[in-house]
C-alpha positions, 0 to 999 in steps of 0.5 A: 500500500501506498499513501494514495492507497491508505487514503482510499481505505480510509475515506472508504472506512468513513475516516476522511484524509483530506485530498486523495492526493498521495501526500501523506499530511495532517489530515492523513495521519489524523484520519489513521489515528480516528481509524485506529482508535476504531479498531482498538490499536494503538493510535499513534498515526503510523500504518505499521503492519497490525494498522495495514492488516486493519485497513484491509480487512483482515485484523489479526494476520497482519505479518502473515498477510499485510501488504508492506507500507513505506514509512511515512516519513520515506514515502514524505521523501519520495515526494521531494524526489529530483528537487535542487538547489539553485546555482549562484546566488539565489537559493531554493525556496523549499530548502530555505523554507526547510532550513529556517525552521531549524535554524535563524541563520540558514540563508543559502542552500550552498549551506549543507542541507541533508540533515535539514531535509531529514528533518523536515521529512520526520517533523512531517510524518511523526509530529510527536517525535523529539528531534535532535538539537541541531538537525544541520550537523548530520553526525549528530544524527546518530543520537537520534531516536533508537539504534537499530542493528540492522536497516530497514526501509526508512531508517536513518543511516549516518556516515562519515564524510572526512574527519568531522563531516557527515552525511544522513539520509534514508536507507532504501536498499543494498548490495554487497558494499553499498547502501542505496541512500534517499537523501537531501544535498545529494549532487545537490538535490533530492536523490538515490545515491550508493554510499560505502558501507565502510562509511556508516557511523549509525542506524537510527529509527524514530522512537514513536514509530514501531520497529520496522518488521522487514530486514535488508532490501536488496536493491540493483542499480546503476550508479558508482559510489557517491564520495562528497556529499556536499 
């Protein structure tokens, strides 16, 4: 299921999401939080496996049977898919906008910018989820929310990129040595990247989300491994 597909469920289910738009909103997260109240789980706005098995009829068999849904906050990302910056003096609109909600003095999107696209991402998704202190510094994200041992679809990977700097993004898959990575500053925009394993610091998820039930995703396709993210 996507998001598109969880907002037909639910205005089929009489809980309204607002616009059958596939953007996962306010009103989208609200209406699954009426939806789960309804059915007797826990509502806490995140389509998780028991939520998927209830909109499709067939409580009680969720990891058996339901259809796996993206994370919010990953399918949030996809939406943002290709947007860059804007060369010279001028600045994207969009990454100032997300920028100055972290921070007074982000005025150019030359300013590194991953961790602010990670953060506008999860601030959209989990509003009740607590964000770390400076979403800018992306090393600091590996303090955010709960570690895993493993990725999953959306989780938080952090690398090293020299000996300060860092990089964050989403984990959308893997092969052998590289993890394909959703993330913001990327050939300075939105995109997929290979990233070196070698170069993973940490594997974060949100602590108001449940934990993931699905492992690695293996994932082929083209590109050689990113080395600057900036």
């Amino acid at each position: 299921m996507n998001v598109l597909d969880i907002q037909r469920r639910l205005l089929a289910l009489g809980h309204n999401p607002g616009p059958l738009d596939g953007v996962w909103g306010r009103r989208t997260r609200l209406a699954v939080v009426a939806f789960q109240k309804s059915v007797g789980l826990d509502a806490d706005g995140v389509v998780g496996p028991l939520t998927t098995a209830a909109l499709l009829d067939r409580p009680g068999t969720a990891k058996a049977t339901a259809v796996p849904v993206a994370p919010p906050w990953l399918s949030e990302a996809r939406r943002f898919m290709g947007l860059k910056e804007i060369a010279g003096p001028a600045s994207n609109p969009q990454i100032l906008e997300w920028g100055r909600r972290v921070a007074e003095w982000y005025v150019n999107d030359d300013v590194p910018w991953c961790g602010v696209f990670v953060h506008a991402m999860i601030a959209a998704a989990l509003p009740e989820e607590t964000l770390i202190a400076n979403p800018c510094y992306a090393r600091g994200w590996a303090r955010f929310g709960v570690a895993l041992a493993a990725p999953a679809a959306g989780a938080i990977l952090v690398f090293e990129r020299g000996p300060n700097a860092g990089h964050v993004g989403f984990y959308v898959g893997e092969d052998s040595g590289r993890f394909r990575v959703l993330g913001g500053n990327q050939s300075n925009s939105v995109s997929e990247a290979w990233v070196a394993k070698a170069r993973l610091l940490a594997i974060r998820w949100p602590k108001t989300a449940p934990r993931p039930s699905t492992g690695a995703v293996a994932v082929s396709a083209a590109g050689s491994v990113s080395t600057n993210e900036a």
